[in-house]
MILUM-493783 format. One record per residue (C-alpha): x, y, z; residue in three letters. Coordinates in steps of 0.001 Angstrom, whole numbers, plus 524288, in hexadecimal, padded with zeros to 5 digits. Layout:
XYZALA...
END
This chain:
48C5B8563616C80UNK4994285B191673FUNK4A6528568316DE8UNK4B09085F3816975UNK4BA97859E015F2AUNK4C6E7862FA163E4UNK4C5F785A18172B8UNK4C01E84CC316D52UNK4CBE884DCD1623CUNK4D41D85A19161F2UNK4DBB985982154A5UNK4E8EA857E515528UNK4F49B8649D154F0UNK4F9C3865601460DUNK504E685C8B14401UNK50070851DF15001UNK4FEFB8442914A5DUNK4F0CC84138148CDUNK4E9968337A14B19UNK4E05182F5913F56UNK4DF04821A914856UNK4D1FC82243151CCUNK4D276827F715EEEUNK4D50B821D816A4FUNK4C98C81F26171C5UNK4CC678280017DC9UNK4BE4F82E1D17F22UNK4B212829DF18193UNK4A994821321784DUNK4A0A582CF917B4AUNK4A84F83678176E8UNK4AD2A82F7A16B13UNK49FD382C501651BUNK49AF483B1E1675FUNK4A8AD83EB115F5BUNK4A4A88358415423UNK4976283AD5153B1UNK49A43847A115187UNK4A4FB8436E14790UNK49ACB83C1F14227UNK4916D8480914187UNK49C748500E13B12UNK49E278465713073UNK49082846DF12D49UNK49101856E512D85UNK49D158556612417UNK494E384A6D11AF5UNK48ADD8533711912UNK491AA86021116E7UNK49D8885B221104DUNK49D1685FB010153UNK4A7BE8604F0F7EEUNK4B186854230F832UNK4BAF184FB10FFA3UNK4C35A85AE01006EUNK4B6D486416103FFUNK4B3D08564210E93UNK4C21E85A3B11348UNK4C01E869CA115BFUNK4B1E68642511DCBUNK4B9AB85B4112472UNK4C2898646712868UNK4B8A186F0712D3CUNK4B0028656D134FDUNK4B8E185966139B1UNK4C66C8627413BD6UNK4C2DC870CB13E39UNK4B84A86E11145BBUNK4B8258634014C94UNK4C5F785EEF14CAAUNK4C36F850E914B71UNK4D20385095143E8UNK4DBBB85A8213FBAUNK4DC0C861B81316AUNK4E83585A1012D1EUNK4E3CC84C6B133B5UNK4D6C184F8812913UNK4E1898516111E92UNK4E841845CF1238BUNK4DD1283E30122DEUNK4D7F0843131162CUNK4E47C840B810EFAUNK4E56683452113C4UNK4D8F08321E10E8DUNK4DB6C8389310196UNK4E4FF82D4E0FDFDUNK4DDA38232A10014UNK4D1FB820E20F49EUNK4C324823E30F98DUNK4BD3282FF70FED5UNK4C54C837D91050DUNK4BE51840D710C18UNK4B418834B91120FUNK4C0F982BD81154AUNK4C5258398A11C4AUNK4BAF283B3D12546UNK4B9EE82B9712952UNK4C73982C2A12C7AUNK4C3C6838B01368BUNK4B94182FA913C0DUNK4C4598247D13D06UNK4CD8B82EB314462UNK4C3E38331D14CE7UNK4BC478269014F55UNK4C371819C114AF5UNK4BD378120713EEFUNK4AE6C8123214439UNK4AC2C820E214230UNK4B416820F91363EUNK4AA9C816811303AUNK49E7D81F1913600UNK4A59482C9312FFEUNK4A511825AE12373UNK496C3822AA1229FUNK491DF82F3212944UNK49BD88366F11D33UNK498678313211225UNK488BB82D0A117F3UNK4830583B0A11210UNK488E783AA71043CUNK486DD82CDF10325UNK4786B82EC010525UNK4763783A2A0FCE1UNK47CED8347C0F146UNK474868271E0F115UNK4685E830470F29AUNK46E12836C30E7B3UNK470A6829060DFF9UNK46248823DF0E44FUNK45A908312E0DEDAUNK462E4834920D3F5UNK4585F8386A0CAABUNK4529B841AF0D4A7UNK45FE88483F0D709UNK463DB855EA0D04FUNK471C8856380D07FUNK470E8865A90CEF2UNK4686586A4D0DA57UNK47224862010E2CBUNK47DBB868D20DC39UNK47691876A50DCCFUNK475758711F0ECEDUNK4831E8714A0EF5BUNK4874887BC60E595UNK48BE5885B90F172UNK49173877BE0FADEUNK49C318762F0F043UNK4A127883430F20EUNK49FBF8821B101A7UNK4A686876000FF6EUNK4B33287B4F0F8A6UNK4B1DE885E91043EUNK4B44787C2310E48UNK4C061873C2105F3UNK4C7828839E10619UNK4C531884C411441UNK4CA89877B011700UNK4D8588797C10EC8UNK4D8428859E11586UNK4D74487FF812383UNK4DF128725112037UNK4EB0D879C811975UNK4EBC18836112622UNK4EC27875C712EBFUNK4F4FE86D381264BUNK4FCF68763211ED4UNK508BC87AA31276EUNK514F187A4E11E8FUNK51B7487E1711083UNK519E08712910E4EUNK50DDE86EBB110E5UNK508E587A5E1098FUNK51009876E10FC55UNK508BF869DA0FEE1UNK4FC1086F6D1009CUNK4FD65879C60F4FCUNK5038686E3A0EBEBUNK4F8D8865920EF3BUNK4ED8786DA50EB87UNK4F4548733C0DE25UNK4F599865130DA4AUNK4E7D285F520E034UNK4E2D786BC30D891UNK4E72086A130CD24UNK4E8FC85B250CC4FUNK4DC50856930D039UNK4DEE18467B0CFC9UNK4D99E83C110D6B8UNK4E99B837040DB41UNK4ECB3845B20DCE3UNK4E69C844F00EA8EUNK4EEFE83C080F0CBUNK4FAAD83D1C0E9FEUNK4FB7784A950EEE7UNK4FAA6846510FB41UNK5052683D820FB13UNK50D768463B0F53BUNK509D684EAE100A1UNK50E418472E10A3EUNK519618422D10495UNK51E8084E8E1035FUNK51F428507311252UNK521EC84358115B3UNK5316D848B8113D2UNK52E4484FA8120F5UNK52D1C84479127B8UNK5384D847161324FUNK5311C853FF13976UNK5277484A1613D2AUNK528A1844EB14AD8UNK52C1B836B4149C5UNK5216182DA815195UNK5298C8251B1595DUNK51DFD81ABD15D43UNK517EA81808153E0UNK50C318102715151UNK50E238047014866UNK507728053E13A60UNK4FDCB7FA6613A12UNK4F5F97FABF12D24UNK4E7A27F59012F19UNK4E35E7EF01120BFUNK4D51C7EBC012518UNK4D0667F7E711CFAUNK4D7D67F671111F1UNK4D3BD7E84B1113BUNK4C6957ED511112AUNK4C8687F4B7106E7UNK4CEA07ECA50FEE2UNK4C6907E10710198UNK4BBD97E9170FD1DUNK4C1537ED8D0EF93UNK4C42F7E1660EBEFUNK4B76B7D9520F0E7UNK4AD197E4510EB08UNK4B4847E1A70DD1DUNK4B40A7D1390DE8CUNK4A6EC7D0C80E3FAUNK4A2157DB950D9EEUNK4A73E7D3BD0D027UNK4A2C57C57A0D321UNK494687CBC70D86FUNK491837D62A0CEF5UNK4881F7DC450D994UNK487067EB200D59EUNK488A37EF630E499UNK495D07E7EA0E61AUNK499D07ED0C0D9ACUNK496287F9290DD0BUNK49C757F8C60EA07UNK4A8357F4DC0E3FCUNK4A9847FE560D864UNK4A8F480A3C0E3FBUNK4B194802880ED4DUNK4BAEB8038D0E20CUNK4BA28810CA0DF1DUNK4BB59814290EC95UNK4C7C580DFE0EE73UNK4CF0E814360E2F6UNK4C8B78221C0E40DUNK4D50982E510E868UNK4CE0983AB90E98BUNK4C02783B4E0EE6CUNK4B25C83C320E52FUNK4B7E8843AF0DBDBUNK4C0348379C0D75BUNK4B6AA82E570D8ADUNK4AC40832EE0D151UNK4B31582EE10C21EUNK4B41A822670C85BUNK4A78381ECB0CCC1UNK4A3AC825B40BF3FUNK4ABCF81C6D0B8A7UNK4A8D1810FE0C0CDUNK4996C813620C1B0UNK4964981AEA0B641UNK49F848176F0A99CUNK4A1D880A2D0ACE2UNK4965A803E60B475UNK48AA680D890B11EUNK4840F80D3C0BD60UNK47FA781AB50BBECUNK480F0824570B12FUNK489BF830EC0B0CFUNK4801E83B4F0B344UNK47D2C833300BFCEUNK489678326E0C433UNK48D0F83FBD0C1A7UNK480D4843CA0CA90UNK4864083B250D482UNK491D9841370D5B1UNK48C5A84F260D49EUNK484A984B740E034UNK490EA847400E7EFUNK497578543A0E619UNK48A54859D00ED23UNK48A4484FEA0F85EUNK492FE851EF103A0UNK49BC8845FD109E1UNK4A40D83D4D100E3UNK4A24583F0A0F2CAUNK4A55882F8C0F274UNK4974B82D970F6BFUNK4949582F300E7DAUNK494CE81F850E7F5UNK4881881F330EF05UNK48268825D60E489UNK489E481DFD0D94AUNK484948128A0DFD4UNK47669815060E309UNK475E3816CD0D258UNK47D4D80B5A0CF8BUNK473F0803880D759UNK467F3806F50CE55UNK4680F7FCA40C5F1UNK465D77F4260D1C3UNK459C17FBE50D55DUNK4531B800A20E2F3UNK457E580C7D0EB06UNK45AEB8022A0F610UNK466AA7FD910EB15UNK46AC3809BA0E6C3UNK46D3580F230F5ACUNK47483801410F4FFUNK47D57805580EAEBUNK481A5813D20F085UNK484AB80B170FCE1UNK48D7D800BF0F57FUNK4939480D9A0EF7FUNK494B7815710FACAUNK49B518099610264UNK4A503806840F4C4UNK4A98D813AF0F46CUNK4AD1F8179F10193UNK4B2AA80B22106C9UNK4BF4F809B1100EAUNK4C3C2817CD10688UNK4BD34813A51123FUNK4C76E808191159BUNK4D1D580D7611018UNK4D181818C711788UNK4CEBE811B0123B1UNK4DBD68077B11FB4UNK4E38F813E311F12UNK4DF5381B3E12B97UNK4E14280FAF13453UNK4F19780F791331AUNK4F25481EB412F95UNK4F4C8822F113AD5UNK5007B81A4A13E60UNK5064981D9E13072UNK505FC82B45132E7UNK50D62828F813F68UNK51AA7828EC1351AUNK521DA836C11340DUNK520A483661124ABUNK512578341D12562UNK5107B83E7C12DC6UNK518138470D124BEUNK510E3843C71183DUNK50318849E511E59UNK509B5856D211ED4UNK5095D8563B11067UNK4FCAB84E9210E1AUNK4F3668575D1161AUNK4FC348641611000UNK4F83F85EB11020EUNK4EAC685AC0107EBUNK4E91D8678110A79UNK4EAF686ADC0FD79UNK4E238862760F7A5UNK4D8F0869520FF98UNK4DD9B876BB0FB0BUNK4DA86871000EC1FUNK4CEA386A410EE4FUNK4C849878F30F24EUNK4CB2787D540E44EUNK4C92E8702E0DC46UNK4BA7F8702B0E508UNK4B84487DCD0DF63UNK4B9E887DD70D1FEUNK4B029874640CE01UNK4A58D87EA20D605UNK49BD9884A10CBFEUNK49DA7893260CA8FUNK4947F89C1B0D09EUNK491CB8AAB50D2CAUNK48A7E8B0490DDA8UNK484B28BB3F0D91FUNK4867D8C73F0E128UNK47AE58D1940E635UNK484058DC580E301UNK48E358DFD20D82AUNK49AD38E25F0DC18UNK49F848EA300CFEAUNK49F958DF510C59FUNK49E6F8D4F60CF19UNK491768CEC60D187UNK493948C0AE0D50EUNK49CDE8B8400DCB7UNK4A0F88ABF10D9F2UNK498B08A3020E34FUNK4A3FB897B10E50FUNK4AEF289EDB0EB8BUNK4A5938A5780F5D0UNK4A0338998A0FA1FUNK4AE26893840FAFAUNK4B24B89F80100E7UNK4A76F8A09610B78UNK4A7FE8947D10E5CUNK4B61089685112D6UNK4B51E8A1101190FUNK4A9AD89A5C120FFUNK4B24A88F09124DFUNK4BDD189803127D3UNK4B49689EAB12FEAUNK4B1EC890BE13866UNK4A3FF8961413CF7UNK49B6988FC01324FUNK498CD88190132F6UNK49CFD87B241261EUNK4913C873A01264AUNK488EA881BB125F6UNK4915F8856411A55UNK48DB78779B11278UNK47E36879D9115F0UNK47E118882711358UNK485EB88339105ABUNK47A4D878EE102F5UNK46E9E882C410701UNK4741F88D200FBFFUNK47368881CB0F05FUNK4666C87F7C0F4F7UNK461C688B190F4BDUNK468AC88FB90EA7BUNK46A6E8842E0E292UNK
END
């Protein structure tokens, strides 16, 4: 049963203030619960397909959840994802609760969350519980064409996001600025200092915005940052006083989680650091597998904890322990962007009612746009070099270089809109099979 997303919520004209709070209940409960089903089913689609990162999350995003069915516009998802982006934890898994929050108040953002992160949080404690039976290279040789797919999709998406966002000089000497530097300066503060700078440069153009003459009163709700506050500081004291290796756990990836800018990538020298130099609960070749195996999974690459955990817990013995641990990891590392992304959202919306807020976002989604623009070429480099040999010789030519075609295809198949992306991912994973 499908209930079409252009009349349940028709995305708003460019330029039209948008709502991030939860819609009014007008329709049916009916209706409403059909609606969050087949979000629901979406967001499973997307947790299984989704390779690459969070910027490749983004371009997947933006295919299934804007193009097609509209749930919100191309620059509410760069609204959303910036807003995200300066907050610490995972961006791209705070992104898409805060979708289920728009569309369906704080109950389907809490089930968006489990049903996103529910996949790669399972195959990385399977990975942490069979370790020894594991060959990190047949998985790699697995996804060996999805990575290439996978840059495919991030192109597509800068394409499609810059011809929605991008509408003035400004704006493109934003977007070009922001992807030399991202490029080139490739920091964990870069992220959001870039986007600050972004917006403050068009905050200056405050006065063509239409002033709001009622406006709703800002009313800041603390009950989430309590939360996660409260829990920062009571994982360290009772860590400390109990010396129970869960709650220590718990709290050593509650605290990473709340001081982690810019996705996996960032986090892994911590938890290397954290797990590895300083408490040895699992050697360096392990967790170098570990996070090898992340880069093959699809969904957050923060679910990494769930396999940093399920080792940790060996000394404790029994698989019913271990699955323990990846739990008390899975639960440390994705709560603290959890509330504070949920602090934020709540008063948002009545922030942004102020003409210079509404200015900046011209310049953060033009520079998140750029950031998009980079992340295709910083995703490609690190691709292994391949030829694909050719059945003919063209003159002295007799191979092709394997990485641009499938980047290339893969464009042209999404520019094309008559290929599911979720065909292009499987056809991707039958070829390393086959070939692999």
């Amino acid at each position: 049963m499908t209930v079409p997303a252009s009349a349940s919520n028709p995305a708003p004209p460019p330029g039209a203030p948008v709502s991030l709070t939860p819609p009014p209940r007008r329709s049916g409960k009916r209706t409403r619960r059909v609606r969050s089903i087949i979000f629901l089913k979406d967001v499973a689609l997307l947790a299984c397909t989704a390779f690459g990162g969070p910027q490749a999350h983004l371009a997947m995003f933006f295919r299934l959840l804007v193009e097609k069915r509209r749930y919100i516009s191309a620059a509410e998802l760069l609204e959303l994802q910036a807003l995200c982006a300066l907050l610490p934890g995972p961006t791209s898994t705070q992104t898409i609760t805060v979708i289920g929050f728009r569309l369906g108040g704080p109950n389907l953002a809490y089930l968006t969350l489990l049903v996103w992160m529910t996949p790669a949080v399972t195959l990385m404690t399977l990975a942490g519980l069979t370790l020894s039976h594991l060959d990190p290279a047949r998985v790699a040789a697995l996804v060996q064409f999805v990575q290439p797919v996978a840059v495919g999709f991030v192109a597509f998406s800068a394409y499609k996001i810059s011809e929605k966002v991008i509408h003035t000089k400004t704006a493109v000497a934003l977007m070009v600025a922001a992807a030399m530097l991202a490029y080139f300066f490739q920091l964990p503060w870069m992220l959001p200092l870039l986007l600050l700078a972004g917006g403050a440069v068009t905050t200056a153009r405050y006065r063509k915005h239409a002033i709001i003459q009622e406006k709703k009163p800002l009313r800041v709700e603390w009950a989430n940052f309590g939360l996660w506050l409260g829990f920062l500081v009571g994982a360290a004291v009772l860590g400390h006083y109990t010396r129970l290796l869960p709650v220590r756990l718990f709290e050593n990836f509650y605290r990473n989680g709340s001081l982690v800018f810019g996705g996996g990538q960032v986090l892994a020298p911590l938890l290397y650091a954290e797990f590895v130099e300083f408490k040895h609960y699992l050697t360096a070749p392990e967790f170098l597998s570990g996070l090898g195996l992340v880069q093959a999974m699809p969904g957050p690459n923060f679910s990494v904890a769930a396999y940093i955990g399920a080792l940790a817990m060996r000394p404790m013995g029994g698989t019913s322990v271990q699955i323990l641990g990846a739990l008390v990891g899975v639960a440390g590392i994705f709560l603290p962007g959890t509330f504070l992304i949920f602090f934020v959202i709540r008063f948002w919306d009545r922030l942004r009612q102020y003409r210079v807020v509404q200015a900046s976002l011209e310049g953060i989604n033009a520079v998140s746009a750029g950031l998009v623009c980079a992340a295709t070429f910083l995703l490609y480099h690190p691709l292994p070099y391949r030829l694909l040999d050719l059945p003919f010789h063209l003159g002295p030519i007799d191979s092709l270089p394997l990485n641009p075609l499938l980047v290339g295809t893969t464009f042209l198949l999404l520019l094309w809109e008559k290929v599911p992306s979720v065909a292009i991912i499987a056809v991707a994973l039958l070829a390393g099979a086959a070939l692999g």
